[in-house]
C-alpha positions as CSV (number, residue, x, y, z in Angstrom):
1,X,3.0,-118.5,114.7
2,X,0.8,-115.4,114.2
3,X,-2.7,-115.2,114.0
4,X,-3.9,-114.5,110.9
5,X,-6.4,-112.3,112.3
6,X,-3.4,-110.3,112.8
7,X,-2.0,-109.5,109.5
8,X,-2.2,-106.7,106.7
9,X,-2.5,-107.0,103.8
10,X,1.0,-107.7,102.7
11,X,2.0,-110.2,105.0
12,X,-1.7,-111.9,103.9
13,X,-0.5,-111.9,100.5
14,X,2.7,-113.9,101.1
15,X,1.2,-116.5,103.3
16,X,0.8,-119.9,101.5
17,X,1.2,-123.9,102.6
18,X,1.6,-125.1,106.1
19,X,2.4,-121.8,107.1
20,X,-1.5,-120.8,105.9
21,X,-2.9,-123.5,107.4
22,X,-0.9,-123.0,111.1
23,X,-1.9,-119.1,111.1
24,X,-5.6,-120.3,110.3
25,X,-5.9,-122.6,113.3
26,X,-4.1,-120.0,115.7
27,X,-6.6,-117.4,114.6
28,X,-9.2,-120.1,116.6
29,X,-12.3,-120.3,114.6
30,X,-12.1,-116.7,113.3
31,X,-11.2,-117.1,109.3
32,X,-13.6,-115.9,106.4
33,X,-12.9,-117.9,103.3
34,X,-14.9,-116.3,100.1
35,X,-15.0,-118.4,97.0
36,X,-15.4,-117.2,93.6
37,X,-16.4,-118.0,89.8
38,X,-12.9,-116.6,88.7
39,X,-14.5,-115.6,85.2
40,X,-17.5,-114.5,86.6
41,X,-18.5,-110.8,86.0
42,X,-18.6,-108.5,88.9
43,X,-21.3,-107.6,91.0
44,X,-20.2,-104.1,91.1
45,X,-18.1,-102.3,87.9
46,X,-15.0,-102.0,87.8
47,X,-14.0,-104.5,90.5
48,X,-14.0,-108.3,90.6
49,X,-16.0,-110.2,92.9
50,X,-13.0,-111.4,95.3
51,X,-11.8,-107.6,95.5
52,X,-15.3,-107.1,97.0
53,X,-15.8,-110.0,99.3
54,X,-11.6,-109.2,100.8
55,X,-12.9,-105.7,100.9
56,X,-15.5,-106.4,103.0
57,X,-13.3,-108.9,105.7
58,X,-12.2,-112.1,103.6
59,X,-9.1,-113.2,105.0
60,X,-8.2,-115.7,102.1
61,X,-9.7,-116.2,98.4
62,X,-10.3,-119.5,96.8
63,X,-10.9,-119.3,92.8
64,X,-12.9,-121.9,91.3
65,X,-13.6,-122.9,87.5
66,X,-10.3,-121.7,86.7
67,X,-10.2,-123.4,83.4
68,X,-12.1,-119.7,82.5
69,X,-9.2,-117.4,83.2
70,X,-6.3,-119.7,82.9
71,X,-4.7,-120.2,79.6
72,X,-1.7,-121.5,77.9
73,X,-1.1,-117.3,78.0
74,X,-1.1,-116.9,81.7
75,X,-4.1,-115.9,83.7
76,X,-6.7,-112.9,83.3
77,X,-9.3,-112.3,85.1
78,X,-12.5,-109.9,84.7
79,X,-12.8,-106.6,85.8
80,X,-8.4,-106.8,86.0
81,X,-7.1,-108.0,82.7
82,X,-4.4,-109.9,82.7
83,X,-2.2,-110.7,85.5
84,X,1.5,-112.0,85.7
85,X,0.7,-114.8,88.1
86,X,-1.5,-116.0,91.5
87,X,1.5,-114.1,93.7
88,X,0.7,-110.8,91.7
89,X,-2.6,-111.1,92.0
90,X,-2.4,-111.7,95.6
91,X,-0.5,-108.3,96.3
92,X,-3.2,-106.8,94.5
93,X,-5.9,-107.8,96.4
94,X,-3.8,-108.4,99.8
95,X,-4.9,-111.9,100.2
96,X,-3.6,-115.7,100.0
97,X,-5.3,-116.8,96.8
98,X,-6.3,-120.8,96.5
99,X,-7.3,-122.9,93.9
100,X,-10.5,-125.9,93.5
101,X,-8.7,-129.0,92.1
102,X,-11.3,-131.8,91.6
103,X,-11.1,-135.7,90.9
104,X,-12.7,-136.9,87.4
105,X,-13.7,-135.6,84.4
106,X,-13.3,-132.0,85.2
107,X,-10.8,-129.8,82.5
108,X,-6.9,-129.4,83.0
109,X,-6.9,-126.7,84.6
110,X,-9.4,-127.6,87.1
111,X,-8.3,-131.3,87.2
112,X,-7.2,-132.7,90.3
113,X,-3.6,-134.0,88.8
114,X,-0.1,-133.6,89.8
115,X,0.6,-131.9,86.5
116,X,-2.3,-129.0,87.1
117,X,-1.6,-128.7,91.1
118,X,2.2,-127.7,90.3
119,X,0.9,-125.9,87.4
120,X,-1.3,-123.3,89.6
121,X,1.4,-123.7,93.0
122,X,4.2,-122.2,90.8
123,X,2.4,-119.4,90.0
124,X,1.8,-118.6,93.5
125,X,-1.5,-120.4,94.9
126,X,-1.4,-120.2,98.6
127,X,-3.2,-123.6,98.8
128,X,-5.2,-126.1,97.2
129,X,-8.5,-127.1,98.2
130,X,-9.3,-130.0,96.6
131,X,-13.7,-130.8,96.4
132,X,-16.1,-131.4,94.0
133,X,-18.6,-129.0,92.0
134,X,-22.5,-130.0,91.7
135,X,-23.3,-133.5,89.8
136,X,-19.4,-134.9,89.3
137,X,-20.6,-137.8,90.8
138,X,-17.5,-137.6,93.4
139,X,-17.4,-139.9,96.5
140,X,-15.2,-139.5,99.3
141,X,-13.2,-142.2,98.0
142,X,-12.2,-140.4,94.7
143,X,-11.1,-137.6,97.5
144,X,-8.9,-139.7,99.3
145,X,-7.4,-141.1,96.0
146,X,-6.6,-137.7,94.7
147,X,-5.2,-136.4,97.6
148,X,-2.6,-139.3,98.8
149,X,-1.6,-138.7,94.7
150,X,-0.9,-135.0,95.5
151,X,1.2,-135.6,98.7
152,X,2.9,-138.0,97.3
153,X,3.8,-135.7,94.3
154,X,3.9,-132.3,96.0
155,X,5.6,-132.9,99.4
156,X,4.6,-131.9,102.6
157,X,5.2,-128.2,102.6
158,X,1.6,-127.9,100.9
159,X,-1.4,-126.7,102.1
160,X,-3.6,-129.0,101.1
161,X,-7.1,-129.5,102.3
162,X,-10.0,-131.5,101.1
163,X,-13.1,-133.0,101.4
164,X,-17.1,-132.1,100.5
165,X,-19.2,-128.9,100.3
166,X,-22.7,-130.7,99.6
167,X,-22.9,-134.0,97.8
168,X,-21.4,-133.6,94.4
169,X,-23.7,-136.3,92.6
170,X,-22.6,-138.7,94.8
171,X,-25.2,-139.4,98.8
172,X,-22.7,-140.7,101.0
173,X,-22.7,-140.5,104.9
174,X,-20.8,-137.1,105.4
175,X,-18.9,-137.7,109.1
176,X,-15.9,-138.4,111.3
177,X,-15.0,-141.6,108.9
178,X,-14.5,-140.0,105.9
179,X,-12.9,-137.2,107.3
180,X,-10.5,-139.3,108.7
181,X,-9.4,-140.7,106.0
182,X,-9.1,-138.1,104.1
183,X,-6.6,-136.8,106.7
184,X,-4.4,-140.0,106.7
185,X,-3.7,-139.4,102.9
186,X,-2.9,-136.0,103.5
187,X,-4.9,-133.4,103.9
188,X,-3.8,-130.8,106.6
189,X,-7.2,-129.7,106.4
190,X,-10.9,-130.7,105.6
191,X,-14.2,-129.4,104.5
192,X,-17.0,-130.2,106.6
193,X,-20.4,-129.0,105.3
194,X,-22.4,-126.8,108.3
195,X,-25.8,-128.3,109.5
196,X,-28.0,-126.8,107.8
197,X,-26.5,-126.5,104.8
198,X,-26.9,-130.2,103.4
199,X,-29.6,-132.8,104.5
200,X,-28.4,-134.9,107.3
201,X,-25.5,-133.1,108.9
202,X,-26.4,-133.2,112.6
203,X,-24.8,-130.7,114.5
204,X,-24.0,-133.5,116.7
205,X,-22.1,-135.1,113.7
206,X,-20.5,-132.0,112.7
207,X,-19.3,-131.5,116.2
208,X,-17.8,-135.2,116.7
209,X,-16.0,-135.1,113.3
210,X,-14.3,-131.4,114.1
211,X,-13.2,-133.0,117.0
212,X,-12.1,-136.0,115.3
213,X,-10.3,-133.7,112.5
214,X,-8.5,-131.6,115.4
215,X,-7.2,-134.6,117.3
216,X,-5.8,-136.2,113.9
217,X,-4.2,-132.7,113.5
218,X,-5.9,-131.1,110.7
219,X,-8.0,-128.3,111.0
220,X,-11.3,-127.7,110.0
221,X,-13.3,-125.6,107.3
222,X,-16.9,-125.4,107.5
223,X,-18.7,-124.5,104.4
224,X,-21.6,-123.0,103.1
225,X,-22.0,-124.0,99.5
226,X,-26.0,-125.0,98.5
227,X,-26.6,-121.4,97.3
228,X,-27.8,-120.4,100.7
229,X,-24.1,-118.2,100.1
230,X,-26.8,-116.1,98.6
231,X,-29.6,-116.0,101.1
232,X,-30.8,-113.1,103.1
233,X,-28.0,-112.0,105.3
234,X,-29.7,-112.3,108.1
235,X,-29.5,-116.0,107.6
236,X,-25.8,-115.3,108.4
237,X,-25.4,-115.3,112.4
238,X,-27.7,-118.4,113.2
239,X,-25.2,-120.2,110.4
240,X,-22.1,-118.6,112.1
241,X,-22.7,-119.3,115.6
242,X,-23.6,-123.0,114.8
243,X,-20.3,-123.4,112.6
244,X,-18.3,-122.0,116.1
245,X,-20.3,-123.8,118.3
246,X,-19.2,-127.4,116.3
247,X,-15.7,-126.5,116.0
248,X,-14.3,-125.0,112.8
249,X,-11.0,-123.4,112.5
250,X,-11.9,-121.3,109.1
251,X,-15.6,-120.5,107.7
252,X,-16.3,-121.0,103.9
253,X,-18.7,-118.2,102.0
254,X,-19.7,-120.1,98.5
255,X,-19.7,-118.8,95.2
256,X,-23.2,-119.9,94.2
257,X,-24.9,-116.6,95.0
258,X,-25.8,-114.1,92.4
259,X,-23.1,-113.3,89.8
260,X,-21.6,-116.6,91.2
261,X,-20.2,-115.4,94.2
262,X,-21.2,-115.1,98.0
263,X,-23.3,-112.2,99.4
264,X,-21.0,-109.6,100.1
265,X,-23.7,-108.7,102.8
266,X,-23.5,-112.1,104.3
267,X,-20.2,-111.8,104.5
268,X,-19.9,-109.3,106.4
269,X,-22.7,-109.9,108.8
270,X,-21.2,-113.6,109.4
271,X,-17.8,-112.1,110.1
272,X,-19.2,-109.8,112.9
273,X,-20.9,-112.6,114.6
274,X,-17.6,-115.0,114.5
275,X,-15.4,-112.4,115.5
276,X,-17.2,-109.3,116.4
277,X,-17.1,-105.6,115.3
278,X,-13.9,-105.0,116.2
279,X,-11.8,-107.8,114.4
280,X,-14.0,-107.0,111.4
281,X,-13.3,-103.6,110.7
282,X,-10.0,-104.0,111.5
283,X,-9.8,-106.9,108.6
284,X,-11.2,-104.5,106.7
285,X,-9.0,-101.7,107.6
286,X,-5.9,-103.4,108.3
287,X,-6.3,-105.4,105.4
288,X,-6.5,-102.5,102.8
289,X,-3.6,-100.9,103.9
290,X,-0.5,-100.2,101.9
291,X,2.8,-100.1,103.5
């Protein structure tokens, strides 16, 4: 399987289920995930936020709150008008696009059902990561609930990963438990919140539930999603080197920074302290170019 560190643009933009998910853990702990307000407006004209954040060494876009571009018309986006489906909008940004599903009383679109999950994977979402937004009141056991429903009704070509960026309404001990059982209903991968990120996540538990994750046979993303996304960047290298020193396979940039998205800044300074210079410019070189 290559790495996929290794890919342009095109071959980025056809990646999707296990296939995603085996390329992520061969790239060992060198994946930048942005997520995104897909209605949000952009932090620079003319351009929507993802375009940015893949510009600046994103390997894979996750769109969340897509109940705002998503319609019974097809999707459309700000900043790019409307677009046939997730596959072309993938070509035109040259990455795998995902999708938030959630559990509970979130809309349609967003809702973590069988009937919105084939909805958004027919038009082309390269995988689903199913979580929960601030104040749902979602527990890990909701999690596991929704995601044996989606194996069971989606197969096991899916990439499907899941799990908790902060709380979600709902304090609950965040660790190797929970993880795992997220795992035996399905999930190829899980979200593991970075220590210092939310209260109480040890980098001692962090690292014993990657390890826990990896022997189960999932990988691992570790996310950044309490609005520090939108810190400083030079918060960006203490957070990186912790989140390769536990373990994960893929790192998560948050959408909760200013026009709803991660720092493009951060980004890029995270990237070159998981994977150096070199790797970065060449995402960001590699990853631009049209064959």
């Amino acid at each position: 399987m290559t790495r996929i560190l290794d890919l342009d643009r095109d071959a980025l933009a056809a990646l999707h289920g296990r296939e995603l998910t085996a390329a992520v853990a061969e790239a060992e702990g060198r994946t930048i995930v942005a997520e995104v307000i897909a209605g949000a407006p952009g932090l620079a004209d003319g351009v929507h936020n993802m375009e940015v954040l893949a510009a600046l060494g994103a390997d894979l876009v996750i769109l969340n709150f897509v109940e705002g571009v998503l319609s019974d018309q097809g999707w459309s986006f700000p900043e790019l008008g409307p677009v046939a489906d997730l596959r072309a909008l993938a070509r035109a940004i040259g990455r795998p696009v995902g999708v938030n599903l959630e559990p509970g009383d979130a809309p349609p679109p967003r809702r973590a059902t069988a009937e919105a999950a084939k909805r958004v994977l027919d038009d082309g979402a390269a995988m689903l990561c199913l979580t929960a937004n601030p104040s749902m009141g979602t527990g890990y056991e909701d999690l596991r609930r929704a995601t044996a429903t989606l194996r069971d009704a989606l197969g096991t070509d899916v990439a499907l990963w899941a799990g908790k960026m902060h709380q979600a309404g709902r304090s609950e001990r965040i660790g190797p438990e929970a993880i795992l059982r997220l795992i035996e209903a399905g999930a190829d991968g899980v979200l593991l919140p970075l220590p210092g990120t939310v209260p109480g996540v040890t980098r001692e538990i962090a690292a014993e539930t990657c390890a826990a994750a990896h022997d189960a046979g999932a990988i691992v993303m570790g996310t950044i999603g309490t609005s520090q996304e939108g810190s400083r960047p030079d918060i960006a290298p203490t957070l990186a080197l912790l989140a390769k020193e536990i373990g994960v396979d893929a790192h998560h940039i948050g959408d909760a920074g200013l026009s709803r998205s991660g720092d493009p800044d951060l980004l890029y300074e995270y990237s070159i302290a998981v994977r150096g210079r070199r790797h970065t410019w060449r995402r960001m070189a590699f990853g631009n170019r049209r064959r």
